[in-house]
Every structure is written in structure tokens, then in C-alpha cells.
N, C-alpha and C positions, 0 to 999 in steps of 0.2 A: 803223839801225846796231846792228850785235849789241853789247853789253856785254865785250868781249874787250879785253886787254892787251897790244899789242903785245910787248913785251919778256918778262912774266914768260908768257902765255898762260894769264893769270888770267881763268875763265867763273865765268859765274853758278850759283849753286848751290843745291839745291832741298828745301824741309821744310814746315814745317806751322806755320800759327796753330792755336794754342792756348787754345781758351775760358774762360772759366771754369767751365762746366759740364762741360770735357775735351771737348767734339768738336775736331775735326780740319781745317780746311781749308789747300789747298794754295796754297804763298805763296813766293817768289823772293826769293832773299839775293845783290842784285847788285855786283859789286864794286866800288870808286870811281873808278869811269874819267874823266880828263879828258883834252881837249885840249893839248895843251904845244906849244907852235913852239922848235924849236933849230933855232942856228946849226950846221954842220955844216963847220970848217974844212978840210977833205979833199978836200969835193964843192965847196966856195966856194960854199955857199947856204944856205938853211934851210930844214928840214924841219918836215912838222906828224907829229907820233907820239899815236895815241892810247895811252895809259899809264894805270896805276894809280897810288896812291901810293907804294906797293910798288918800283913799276917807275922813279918818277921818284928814288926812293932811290940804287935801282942807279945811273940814272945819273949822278948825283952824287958817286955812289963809284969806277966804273970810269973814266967820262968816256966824253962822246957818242960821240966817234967808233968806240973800239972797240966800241958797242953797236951803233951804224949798221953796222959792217964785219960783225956777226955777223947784223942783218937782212937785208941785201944776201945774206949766203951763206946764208940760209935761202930766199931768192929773195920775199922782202917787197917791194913795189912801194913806194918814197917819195918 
């Protein structure tokens, strides 16, 4: 499963460990994606959304459904 945010379309982002001695090697800054199940009163069921914490903010703040209503028109399968 890629590391992606439904809601904000938050990926993983990509830099460098850094030694002490200053070499360089390549290393993945992923973002904190979890699982979350909502009730979804519109569809009269629940949904599982993979989300960031970011993304569970949002929904706390808008409310699920018009988040769902804007997944549905992006054409997100849930």
C-alpha cells in the first residue's frame, strides 16, 4: 500500500541521512498515514479512509460527509 493521504494527497518525500563524517545516503520522510473507519450518514454506512493526521484534522473540522462528497467527485472508490 503506497503511503498516500486520501484527503490531503500527502506522499512521501525524499532527502538524505546525514553522517557524521557528512556522506550522504538516500532516505524516505513518510507521512503518518493511518487507517480511520467513519460512519458516513449520507451513504448509511461506514467507510475505511486511509488519512494522515493532517487529513483526520480536516475532518473534524469540515465534517465527514462533505469530505466524502468531495471524494466521490474526484471519483475515489470507498
Amino acid at each position: 500500500m503506497a503511503a498516500t493521504c486520501q484527503v490531503t494527497g500527502a506522499v512521501p518525500g525524499f532527502g538524505h541521512n546525514v553522517s557524521h563524517s557528512n556522506r550522504r545516503t538516500k532516505r524516505r520522510f513518510d507521512p503518518n498515514i493511518q487507517k480511520k473507519r467513519y460512519f458516513v450518514p449520507s451513504l448509511r454506512r461506514s467507510v475505511t479512509l486511509t488519512v494522515s493526521t493532517k487529513g483526520i484534522k480536516i475532518i473534524d473540522a469540515r465534517g465527514i460527509d462533505s469530505v466524502v462528497n468531495e471524494l466521490i467527485a474526484k471519483g475515489v472508490k470507498l
